[in-house]
C-alpha positions in Angstrom: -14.3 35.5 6.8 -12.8 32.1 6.2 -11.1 30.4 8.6 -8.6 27.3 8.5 -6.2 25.5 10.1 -3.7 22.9 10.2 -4.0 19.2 11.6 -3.2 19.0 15.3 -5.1 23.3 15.5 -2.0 24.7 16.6 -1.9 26.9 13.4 -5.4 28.7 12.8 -6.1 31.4 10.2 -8.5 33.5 9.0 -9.0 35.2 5.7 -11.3 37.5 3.3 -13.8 34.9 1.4 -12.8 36.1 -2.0 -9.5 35.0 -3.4 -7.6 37.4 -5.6 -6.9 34.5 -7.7 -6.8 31.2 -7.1 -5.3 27.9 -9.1 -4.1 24.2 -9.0 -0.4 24.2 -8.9 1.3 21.5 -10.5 4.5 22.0 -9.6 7.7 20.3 -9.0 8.3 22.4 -5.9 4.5 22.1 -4.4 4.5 17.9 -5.2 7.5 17.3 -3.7 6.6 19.5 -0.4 3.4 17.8 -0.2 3.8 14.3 -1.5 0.6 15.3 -3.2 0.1 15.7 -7.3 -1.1 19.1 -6.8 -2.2 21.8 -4.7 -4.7 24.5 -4.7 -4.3 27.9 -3.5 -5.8 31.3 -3.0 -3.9 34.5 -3.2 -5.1 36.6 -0.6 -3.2 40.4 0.4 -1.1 39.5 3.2 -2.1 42.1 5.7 -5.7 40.2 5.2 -4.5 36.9 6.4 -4.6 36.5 10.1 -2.5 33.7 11.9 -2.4 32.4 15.4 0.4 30.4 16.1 3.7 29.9 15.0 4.5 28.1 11.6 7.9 26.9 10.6 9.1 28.6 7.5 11.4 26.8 5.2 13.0 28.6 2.2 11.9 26.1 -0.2 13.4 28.1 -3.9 15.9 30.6 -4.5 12.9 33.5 -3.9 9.9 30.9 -2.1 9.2 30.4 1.4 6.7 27.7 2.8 4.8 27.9 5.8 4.1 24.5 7.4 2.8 23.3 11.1 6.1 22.3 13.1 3.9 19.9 15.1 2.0 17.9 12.8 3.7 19.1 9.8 0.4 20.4 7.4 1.6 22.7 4.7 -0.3 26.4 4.9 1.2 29.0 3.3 3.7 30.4 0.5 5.1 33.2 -0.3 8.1 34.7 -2.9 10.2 37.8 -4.2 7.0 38.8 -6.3 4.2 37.8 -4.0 6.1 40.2 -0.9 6.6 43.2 -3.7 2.6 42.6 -4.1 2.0 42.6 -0.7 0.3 38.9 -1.6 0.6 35.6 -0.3 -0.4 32.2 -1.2 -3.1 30.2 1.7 -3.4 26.6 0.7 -7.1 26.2 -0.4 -7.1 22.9 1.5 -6.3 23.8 4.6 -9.5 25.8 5.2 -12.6 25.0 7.1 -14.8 24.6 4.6 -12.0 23.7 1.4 -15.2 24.2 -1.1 -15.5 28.0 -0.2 -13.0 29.3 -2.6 -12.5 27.1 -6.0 -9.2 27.3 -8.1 -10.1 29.5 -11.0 -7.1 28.1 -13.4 -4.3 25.4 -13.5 -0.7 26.0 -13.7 2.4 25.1 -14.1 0.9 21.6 -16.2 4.2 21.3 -17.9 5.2 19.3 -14.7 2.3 17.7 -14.2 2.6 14.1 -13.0 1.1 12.5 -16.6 -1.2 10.4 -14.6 -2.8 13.3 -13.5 -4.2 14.2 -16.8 -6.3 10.6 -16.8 -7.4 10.3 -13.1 -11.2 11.6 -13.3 -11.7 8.3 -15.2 -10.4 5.9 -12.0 -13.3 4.1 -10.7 -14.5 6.5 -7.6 -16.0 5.3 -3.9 -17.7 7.1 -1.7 -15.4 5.6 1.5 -12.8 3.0 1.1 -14.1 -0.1 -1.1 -15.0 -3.5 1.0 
């Protein structure tokens, strides 16, 4: 079992070690949520996902709900029309323990991907924060 959490620990999780399927997201929906470029997530069956504590949902898309930390605000979960019919759910990759246990398998949605993305393995890289 993998477990996760959000920032401040009032949301905790745990889940099955292997993902369903799991990706990048580029998103418009997922960047402007997170203020992040991307995000990575694992689809796990939802009855396999157990939480402790009470996220804040927000209906994010016509069919897409978001599950986020009220208190320190750390984005978890997602879900939509097709994902509930599949008894599925997304868990943000990110937000777990150990984020290197489960690696995206595929990216999607690059049609909105930010362009700079595409070119950022080639920025010069640091260990920690540069002097």
């Amino acid at each position: 079992m993998l477990r996760g959490r959000c920032y401040c620990n009032s949301i905790q999780f745990e889940m099955p070690d292997k993902a369903a399927a799991s990706s990048v997201c580029y998103c418009d929906f997922c960047r402007k949520q997170s203020g992040a470029p991307m995000l990575a997530w694992a689809m796990m069956p939802e009855d396999a996902v157990s939480v402790t504590g009470n996220p804040k949902v927000y209906n994010s898309s016509e069919d897409g709900w978001r599950s986020f930390c009220g208190l320190c605000g750390t984005g978890l979960f997602f879900t939509n029309a097709l994902l509930k019919k599949m008894g599925m759910m997304q868990v943000r990759i990110a937000a777990l323990d150990d984020p290197d246990a489960i690696i995206p398998q595929i990216q999607v949605q690059t049609a909105e991907r930010v362009k700079w993305m595409t070119s950022a393995h080639e920025l010069p890289a640091f260990e920690r924060f540069p002097g």
